[in-house]
Residue frames relative to the residue before (quaternion, step in Angstrom):
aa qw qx qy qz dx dy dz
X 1.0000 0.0000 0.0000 0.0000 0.00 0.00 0.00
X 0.3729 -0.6820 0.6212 0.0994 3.81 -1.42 0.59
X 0.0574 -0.6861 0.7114 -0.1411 3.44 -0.59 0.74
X 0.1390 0.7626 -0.6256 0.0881 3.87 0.16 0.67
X 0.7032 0.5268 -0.2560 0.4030 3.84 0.85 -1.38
X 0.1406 0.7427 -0.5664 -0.3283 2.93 -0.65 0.13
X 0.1373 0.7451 -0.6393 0.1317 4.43 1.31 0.12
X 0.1007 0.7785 -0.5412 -0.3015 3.61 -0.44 0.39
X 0.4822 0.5287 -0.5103 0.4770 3.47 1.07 0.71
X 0.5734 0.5778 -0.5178 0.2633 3.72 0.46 -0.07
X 0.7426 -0.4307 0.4257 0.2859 3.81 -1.02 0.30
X 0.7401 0.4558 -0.0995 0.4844 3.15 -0.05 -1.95
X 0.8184 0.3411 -0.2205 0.4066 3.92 0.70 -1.13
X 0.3956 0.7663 -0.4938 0.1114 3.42 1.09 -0.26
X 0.8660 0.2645 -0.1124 0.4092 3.27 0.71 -1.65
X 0.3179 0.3973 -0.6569 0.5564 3.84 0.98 1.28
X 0.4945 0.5576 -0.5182 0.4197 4.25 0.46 -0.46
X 0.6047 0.5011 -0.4211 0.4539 3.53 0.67 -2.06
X 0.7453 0.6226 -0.1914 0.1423 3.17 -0.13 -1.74
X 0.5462 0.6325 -0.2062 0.5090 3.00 1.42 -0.85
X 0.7327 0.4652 -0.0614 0.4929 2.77 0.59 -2.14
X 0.5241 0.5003 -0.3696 0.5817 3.74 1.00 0.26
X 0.6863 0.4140 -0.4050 0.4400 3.57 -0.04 -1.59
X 0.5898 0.6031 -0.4556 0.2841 3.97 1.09 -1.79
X 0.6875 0.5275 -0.2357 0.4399 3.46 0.73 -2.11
X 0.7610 0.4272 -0.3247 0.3647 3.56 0.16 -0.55
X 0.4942 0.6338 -0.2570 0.5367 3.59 1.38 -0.85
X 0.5150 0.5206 -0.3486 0.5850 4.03 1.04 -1.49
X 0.7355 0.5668 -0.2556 0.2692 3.03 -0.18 -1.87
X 0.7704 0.3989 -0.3195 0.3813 3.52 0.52 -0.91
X 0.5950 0.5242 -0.2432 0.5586 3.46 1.53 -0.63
X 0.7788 -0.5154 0.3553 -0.0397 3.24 0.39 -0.46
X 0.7668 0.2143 0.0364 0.6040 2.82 1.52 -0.86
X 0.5572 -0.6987 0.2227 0.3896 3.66 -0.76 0.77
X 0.6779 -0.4857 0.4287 0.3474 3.60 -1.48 0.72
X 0.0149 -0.8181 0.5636 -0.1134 3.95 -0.52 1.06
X 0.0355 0.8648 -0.5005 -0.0218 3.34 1.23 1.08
X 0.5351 -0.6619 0.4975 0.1675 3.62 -1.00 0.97
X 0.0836 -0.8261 0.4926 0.2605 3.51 -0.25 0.68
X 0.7973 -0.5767 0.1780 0.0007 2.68 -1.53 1.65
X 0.4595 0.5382 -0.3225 0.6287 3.74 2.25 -0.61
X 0.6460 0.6462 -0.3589 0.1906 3.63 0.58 -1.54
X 0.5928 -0.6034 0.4146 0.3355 3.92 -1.19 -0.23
X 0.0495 -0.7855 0.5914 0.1754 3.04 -0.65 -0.42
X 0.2011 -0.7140 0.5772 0.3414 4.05 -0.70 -0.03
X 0.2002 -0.7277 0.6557 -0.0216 3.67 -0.99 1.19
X 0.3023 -0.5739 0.6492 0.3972 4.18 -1.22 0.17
X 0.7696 -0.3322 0.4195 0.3485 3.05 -1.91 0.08
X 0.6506 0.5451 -0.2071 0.4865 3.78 1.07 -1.48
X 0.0476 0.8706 -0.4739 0.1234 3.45 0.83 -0.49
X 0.8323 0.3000 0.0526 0.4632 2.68 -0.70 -2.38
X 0.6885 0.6593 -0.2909 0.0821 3.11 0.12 -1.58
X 0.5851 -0.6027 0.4140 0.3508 3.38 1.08 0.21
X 0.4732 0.6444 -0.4358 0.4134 3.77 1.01 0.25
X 0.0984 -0.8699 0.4826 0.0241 3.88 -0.96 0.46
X 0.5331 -0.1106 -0.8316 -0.1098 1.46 -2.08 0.93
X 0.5182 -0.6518 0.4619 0.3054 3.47 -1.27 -0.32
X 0.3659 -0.7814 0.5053 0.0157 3.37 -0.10 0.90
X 0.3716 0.6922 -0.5941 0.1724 3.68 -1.11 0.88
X 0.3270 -0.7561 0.5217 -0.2219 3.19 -1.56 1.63
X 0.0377 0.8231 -0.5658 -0.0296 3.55 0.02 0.73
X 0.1901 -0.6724 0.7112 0.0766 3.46 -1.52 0.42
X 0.5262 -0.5572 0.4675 0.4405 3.82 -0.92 0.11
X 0.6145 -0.5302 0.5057 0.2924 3.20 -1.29 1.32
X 0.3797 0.6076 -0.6860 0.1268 2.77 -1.99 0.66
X 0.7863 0.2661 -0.2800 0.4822 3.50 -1.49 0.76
X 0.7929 -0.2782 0.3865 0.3801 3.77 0.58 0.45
X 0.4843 0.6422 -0.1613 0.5718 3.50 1.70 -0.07
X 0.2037 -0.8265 0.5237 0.0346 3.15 -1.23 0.76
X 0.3629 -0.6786 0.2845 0.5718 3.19 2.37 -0.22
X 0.6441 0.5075 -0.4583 0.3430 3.44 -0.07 -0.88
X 0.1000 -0.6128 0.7836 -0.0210 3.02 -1.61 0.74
X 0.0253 -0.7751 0.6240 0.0959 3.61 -0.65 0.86
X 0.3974 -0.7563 0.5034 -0.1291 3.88 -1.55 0.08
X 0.0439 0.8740 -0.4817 -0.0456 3.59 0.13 0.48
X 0.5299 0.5164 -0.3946 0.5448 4.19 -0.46 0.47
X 0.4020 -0.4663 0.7191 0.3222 3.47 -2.00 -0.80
X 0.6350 0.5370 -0.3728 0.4117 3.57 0.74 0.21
X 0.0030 0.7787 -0.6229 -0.0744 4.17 -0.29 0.43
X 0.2730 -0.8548 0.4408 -0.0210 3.18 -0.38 1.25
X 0.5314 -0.7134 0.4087 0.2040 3.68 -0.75 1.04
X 0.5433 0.6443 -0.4620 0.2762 3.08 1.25 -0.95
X 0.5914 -0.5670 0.4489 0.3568 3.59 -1.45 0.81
X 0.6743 0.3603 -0.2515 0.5935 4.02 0.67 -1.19
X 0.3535 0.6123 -0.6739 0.2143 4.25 0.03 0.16
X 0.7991 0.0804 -0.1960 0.5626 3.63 0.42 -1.01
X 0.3386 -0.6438 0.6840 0.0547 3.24 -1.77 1.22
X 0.4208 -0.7086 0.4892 0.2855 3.46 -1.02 0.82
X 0.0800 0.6818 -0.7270 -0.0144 3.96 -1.26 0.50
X 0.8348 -0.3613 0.4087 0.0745 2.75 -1.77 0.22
X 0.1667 -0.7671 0.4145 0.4604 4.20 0.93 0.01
X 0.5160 0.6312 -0.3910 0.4272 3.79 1.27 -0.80
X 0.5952 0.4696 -0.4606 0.4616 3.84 0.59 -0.26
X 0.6524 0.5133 -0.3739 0.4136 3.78 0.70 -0.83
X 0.4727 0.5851 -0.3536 0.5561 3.77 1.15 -0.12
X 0.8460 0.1630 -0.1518 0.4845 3.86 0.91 -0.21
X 0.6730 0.3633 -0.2259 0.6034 3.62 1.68 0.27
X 0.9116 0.0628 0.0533 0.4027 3.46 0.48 -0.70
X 0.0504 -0.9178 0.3933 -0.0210 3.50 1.70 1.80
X 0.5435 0.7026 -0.3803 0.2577 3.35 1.57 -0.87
X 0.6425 0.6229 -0.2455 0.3728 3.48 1.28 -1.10
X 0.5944 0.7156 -0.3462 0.1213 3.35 0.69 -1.37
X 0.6819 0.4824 -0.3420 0.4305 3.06 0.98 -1.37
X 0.6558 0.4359 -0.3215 0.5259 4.44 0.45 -0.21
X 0.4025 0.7148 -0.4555 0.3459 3.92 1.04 0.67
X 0.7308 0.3815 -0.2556 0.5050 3.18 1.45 -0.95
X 0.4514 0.6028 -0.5618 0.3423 3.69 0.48 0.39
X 0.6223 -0.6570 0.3867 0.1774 2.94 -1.13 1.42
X 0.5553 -0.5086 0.4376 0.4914 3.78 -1.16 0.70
X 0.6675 0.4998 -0.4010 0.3793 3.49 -1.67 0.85
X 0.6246 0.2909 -0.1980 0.6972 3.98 1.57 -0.62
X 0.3269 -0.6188 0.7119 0.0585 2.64 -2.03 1.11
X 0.0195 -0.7038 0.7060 0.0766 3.71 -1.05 -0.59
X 0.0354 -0.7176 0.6929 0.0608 3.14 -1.92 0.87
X 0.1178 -0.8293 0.5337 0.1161 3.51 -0.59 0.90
X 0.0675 0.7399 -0.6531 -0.1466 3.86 -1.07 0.13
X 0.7445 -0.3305 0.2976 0.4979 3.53 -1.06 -1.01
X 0.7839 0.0051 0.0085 0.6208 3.98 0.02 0.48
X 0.5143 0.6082 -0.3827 0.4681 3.31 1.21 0.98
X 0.2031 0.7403 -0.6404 -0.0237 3.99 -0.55 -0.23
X 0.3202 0.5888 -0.7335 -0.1136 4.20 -1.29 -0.08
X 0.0363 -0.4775 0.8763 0.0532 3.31 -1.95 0.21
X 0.3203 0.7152 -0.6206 0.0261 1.71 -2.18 1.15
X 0.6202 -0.6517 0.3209 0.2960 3.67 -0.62 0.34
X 0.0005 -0.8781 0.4703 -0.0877 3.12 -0.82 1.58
X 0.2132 -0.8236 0.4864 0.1991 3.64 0.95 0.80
X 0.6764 0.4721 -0.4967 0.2699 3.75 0.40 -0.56
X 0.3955 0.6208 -0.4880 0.4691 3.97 1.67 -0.22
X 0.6460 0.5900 -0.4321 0.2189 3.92 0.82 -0.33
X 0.6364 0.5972 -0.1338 0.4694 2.71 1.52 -1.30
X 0.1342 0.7438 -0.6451 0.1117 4.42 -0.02 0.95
């Protein structure tokens, strides 16, 4: 699926939105836990590697706050300390760089997730509660 748009008043994009908002609910659903859709103006911190098509991909939410959406996403097996590793963007940019993620956006602060090719875990980490 494609999720380029993100207008969520535009016509044409509503139902890749539904969609989304389906894959999100269904994705929850399999885990368990309630749908926490990220709102869509907010930030997010991302590495530089991100996009780039490297794996696995890596993502982490904490509870929103400041302008934030928690997530912090990551590309490699390596999370790095460095202070500048994650750069802030926009979540609407990930809707045109990085479609693979979308559907693990709505998991609620507290779950992580790694994805590769023929690969999927989630799971629940309570110490992401604790900032």
């Amino acid at each position: 699926h494609r999720f380029p748009c993100m207008a969520a008043l535009s016509v044409r994009c509503s139902s890749r939105m539904e969609t989304l908002e389906h894959l999100q609910s269904e994705l929850c659903g399999r885990f368990g836990v309630p749908v926490t859709f990220p709102q869509r103006h907010l930030k997010l911190g991302i590495s530089a590697d991100f996009c780039s098509g490297n794996f696995p991909l890596n993502g982490l939410r904490h509870p929103p706050e400041d302008g934030t959406c928690g997530w912090f996403l990551w590309a490699g097996s390596e999370l790095s300390s460095a202070p500048d590793f994650f750069q802030p963007m926009h979540l609407e940019h990930l809707f045109e760089r990085c479609q693979r993620v979308l559907p693990y956006l709505a998991l609620p602060p507290g779950w992580r997730f790694l994805i590769a090719d023929g690969y999927e875990d989630v799971w629940q980490d309570d110490s992401l509660l604790i900032v």
